[in-house]
C-alpha positions as a printed Julia matrix, in Angstrom:
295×3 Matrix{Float64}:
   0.0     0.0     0.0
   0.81    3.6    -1.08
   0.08    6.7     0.73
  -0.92    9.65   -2.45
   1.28   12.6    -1.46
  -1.17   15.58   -0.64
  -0.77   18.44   -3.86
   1.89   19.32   -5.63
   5.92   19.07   -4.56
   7.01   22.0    -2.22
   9.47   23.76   -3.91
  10.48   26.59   -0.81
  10.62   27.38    2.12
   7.74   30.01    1.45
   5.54   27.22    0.68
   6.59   24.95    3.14
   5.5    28.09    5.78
   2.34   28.3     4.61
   1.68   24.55    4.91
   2.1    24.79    8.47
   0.37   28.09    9.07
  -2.17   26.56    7.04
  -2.47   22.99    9.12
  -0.49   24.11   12.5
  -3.41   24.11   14.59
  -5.45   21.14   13.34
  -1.38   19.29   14.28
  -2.03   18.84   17.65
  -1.07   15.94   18.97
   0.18   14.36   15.53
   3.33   12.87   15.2
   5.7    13.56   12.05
   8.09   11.95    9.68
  10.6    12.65    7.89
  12.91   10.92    4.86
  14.8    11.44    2.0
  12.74    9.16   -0.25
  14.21    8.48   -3.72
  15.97   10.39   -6.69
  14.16   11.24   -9.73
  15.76   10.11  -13.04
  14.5    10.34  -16.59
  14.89    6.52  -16.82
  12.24    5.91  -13.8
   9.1     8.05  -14.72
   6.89    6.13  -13.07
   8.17    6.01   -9.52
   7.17    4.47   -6.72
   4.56    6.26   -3.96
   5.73    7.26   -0.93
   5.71    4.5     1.55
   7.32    3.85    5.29
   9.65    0.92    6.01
  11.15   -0.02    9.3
  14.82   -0.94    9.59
  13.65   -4.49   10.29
  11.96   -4.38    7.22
  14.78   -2.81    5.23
  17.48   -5.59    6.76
  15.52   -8.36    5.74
  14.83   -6.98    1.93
  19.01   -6.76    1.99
  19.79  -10.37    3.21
  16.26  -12.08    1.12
  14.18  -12.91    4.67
  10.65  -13.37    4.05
   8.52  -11.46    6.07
   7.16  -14.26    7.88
  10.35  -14.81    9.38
  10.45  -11.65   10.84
   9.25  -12.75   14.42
  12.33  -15.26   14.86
  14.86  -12.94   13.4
  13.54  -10.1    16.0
  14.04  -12.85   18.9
  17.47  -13.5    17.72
  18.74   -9.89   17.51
  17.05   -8.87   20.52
  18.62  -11.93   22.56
  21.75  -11.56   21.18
  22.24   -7.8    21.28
  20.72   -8.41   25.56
  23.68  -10.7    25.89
  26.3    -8.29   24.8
  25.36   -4.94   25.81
  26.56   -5.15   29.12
  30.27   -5.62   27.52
  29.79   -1.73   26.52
  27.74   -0.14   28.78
  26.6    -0.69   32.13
  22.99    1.41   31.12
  21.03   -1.33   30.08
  16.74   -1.83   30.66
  14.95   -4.16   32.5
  15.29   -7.26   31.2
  10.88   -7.64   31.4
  10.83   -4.45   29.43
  11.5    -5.94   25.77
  10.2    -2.8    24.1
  13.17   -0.86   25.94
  15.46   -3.02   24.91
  14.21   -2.39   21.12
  14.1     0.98   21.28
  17.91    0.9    22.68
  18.93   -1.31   19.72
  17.0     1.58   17.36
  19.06    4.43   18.59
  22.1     3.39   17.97
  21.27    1.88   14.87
  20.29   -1.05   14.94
  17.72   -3.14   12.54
  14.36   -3.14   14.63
  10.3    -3.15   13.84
  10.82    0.95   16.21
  10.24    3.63   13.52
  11.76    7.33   14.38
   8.87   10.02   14.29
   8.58   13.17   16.05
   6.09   15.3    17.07
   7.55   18.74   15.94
   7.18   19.2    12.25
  10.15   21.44   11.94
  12.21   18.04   13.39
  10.91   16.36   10.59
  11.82   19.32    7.86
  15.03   18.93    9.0
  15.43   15.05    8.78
  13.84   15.02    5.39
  16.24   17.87    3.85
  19.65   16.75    5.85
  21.0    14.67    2.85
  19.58   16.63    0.19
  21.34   17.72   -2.66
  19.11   19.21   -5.16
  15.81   19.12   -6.96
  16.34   15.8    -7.71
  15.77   14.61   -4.48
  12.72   13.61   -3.33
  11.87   14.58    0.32
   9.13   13.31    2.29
   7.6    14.75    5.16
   4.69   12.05    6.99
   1.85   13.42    9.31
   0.07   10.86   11.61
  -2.83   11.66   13.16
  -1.27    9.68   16.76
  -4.3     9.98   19.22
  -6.68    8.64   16.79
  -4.14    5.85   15.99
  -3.65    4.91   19.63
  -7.86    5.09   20.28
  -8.37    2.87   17.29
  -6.05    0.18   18.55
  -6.81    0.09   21.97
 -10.55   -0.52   21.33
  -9.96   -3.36   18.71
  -7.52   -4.85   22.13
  -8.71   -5.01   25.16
  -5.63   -6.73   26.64
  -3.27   -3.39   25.74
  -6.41   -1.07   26.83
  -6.62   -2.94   30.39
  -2.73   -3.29   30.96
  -2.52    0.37   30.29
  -5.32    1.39   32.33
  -3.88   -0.47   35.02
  -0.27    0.12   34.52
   0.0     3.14   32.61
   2.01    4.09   29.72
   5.95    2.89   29.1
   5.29   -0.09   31.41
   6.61   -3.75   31.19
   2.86   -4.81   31.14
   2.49   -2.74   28.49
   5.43   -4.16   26.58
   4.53   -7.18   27.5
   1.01   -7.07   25.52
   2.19   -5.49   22.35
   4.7    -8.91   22.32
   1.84  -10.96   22.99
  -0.4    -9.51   19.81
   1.44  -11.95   17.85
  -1.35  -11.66   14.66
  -3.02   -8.77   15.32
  -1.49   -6.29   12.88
  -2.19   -2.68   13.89
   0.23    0.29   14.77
   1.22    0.94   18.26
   2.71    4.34   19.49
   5.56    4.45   22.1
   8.21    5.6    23.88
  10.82    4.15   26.36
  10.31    5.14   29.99
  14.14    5.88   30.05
  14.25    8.62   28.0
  18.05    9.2    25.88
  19.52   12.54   24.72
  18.6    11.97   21.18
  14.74   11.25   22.16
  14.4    13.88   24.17
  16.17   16.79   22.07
  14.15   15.13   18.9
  10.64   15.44   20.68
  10.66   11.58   19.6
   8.55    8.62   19.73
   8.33    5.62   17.99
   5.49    4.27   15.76
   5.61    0.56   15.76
   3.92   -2.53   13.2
   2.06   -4.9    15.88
   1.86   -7.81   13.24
   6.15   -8.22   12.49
   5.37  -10.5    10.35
   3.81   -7.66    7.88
   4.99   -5.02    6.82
   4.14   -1.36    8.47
   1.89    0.26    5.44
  -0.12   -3.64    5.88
   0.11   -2.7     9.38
  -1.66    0.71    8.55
  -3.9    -0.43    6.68
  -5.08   -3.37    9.16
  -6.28    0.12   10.89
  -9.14    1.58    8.79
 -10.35    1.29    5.37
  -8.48    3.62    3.03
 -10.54    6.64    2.42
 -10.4     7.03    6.44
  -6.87    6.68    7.02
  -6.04    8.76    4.43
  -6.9    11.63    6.41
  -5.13   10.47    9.82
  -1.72    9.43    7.52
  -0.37   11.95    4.73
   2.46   12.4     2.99
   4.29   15.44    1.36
   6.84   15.7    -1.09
   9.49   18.43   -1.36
  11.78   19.07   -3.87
  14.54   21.75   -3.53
  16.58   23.92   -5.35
  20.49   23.97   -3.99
  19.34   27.76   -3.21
  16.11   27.1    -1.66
  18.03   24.39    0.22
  20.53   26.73    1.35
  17.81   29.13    2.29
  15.98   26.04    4.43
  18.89   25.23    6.26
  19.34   28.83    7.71
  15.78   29.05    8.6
  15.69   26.17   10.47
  19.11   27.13   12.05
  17.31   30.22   13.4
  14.77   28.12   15.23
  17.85   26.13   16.79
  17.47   23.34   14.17
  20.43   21.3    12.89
  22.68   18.46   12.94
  24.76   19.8    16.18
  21.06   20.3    18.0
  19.28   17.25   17.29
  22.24   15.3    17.26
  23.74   15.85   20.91
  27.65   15.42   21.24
  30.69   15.2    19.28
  29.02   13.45   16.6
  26.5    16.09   15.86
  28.56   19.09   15.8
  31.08   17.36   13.49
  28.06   16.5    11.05
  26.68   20.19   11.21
  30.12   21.35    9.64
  28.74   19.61    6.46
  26.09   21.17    6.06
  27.66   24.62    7.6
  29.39   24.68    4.19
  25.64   26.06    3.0
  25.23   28.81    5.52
  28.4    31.09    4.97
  26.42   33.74    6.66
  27.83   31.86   10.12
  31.62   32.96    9.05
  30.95   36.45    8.64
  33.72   38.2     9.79
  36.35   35.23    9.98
  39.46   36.49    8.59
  42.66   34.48    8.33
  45.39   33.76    5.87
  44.07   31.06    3.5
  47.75   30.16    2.96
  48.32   29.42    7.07
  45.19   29.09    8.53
  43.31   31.68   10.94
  45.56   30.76   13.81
């Protein structure tokens, strides 16, 4: 299944403005996504739709596993990644929180059924336009209606609606019933109770496939018939000049937004410096001998 993208490609930042003054308001509450999706070519007119994968998904497409394999592969990475992690931190979950676990696997990389979504659109502008080169890119930016998501599933399973009831939200119970909902495909929303510097900073959650075994558009559209989840899950496209790129990135660098923000650490501030190479309105002033250096 294919999501249509909603109008025409956004070609600046202009437009991408007046998409969110336009929508800002009805956003409450909605989670957002964002990716870059595919390069046009003249070879490939007819391209794919937008669609979501998880990394799960996108490891077992690389190495041939058939989806309904997906359940024992899970169990094997999640076991053996438990076993080791100790050897390299001593931060670990609860070993009765499984979802934890995943969602430590997931932020550092690793192949699990956790997709990255957060709920600030301007998060998602930003991790749809980071790689970007040009107008040939395709950029996607997802909006998920979350609350009716979440309402939808919990009255279709009683066993998540009573363990959260009783347990609350982030819970091992909780955790425990989304394993147990073994063919019941849906999509969960979550987040670990132990928040990490990346989650936090990114206003993150993570939107999750209950049915592993499918993929997570099948697990969408287990939800509601088409016409209705088309209007709690769109999709738009953007597609940049290298100027209205340029431009995008210094916007979003006003509001705070960029690799060295939502990437805390060393590793983030070295990857802004890529992208710094757009914005030469942040060396204003530097003067230094091109021959020695500025020191």
């Amino acid at each position: 299944m294919t999501i249509p993208p909603i109008g025409e490609p956004l070609q600046s930042w202009d437009k991408l403005c007046k998409l969110y003054g336009e929508n800002g308001d009805l956003w409450d509450g909605w989670l957002f996504r964002g990716q870059l999706s595919r390069k046009k070519t003249e070879e490939n007119e007819k391209e794919e739709g937008p669609s979501l994968k998880t990394s799960l998904e996108r490891a077992m497409e690389r190495f041939g596993f058939p989806f309904k394999e997906a359940r024992t592969l899970e169990y094997r990475l999640l076991r053996d990644f438990m076993r080791r992690c100790h050897l390299v931190t001593a931060q670990v979950p609860p070993n009765e929180n499984k979802m934890e676990w995943l969602a430590l696997l997931r932020h550092y990389g690793g192949p699990a059924r956790l997709q990255d979504w957060t709920y600030s659109f301007w998060l998602a502008l930003h991790f749809a336009l980071e790689r970007a080169k040009d107008d040939r890119d395709i950029c996607e930016v997802w909006a998920l209606d979350a609350r009716w998501m979440v309402e939808q599933v919990k009255e279709k399973n009683s066993n998540l609606k009573n363990a959260i009831k009783e347990h609350g939200s982030n819970s091992p119970e909780e955790s425990k019933a989304l394993f147990e909902m073994k063919r019941t495909p849906g999509v969960w929303i979550m987040s670990p109770f132990r928040l990490n510097d990346r989650l936090a900073v990114q206003q993150g959650a993570f939107v999750l496939p209950l049915d592993v075994t499918k993929s997570l558009m099948k697990n969408f559209e287990a939800i509601a018939p088409k016409p209705t989840l088309d209007l709690h899950l769109r999709v738009y496209t953007i597609t940049l000049s290298t100027d209205s790129l340029k431009q995008c990135f210094r916007e979003l660098h006003q509001m705070n937004i960029s690799r060295s923000t939502v990437y805390p650490g060393l590793e983030g501030l070295a990857l802004f410096e890529e992208n710094a190479v757009g914005m030469p309105h942040l060396f204003g002033g530097i003067e230094g001998d091109v021959a020695t250096g500025p020191f």
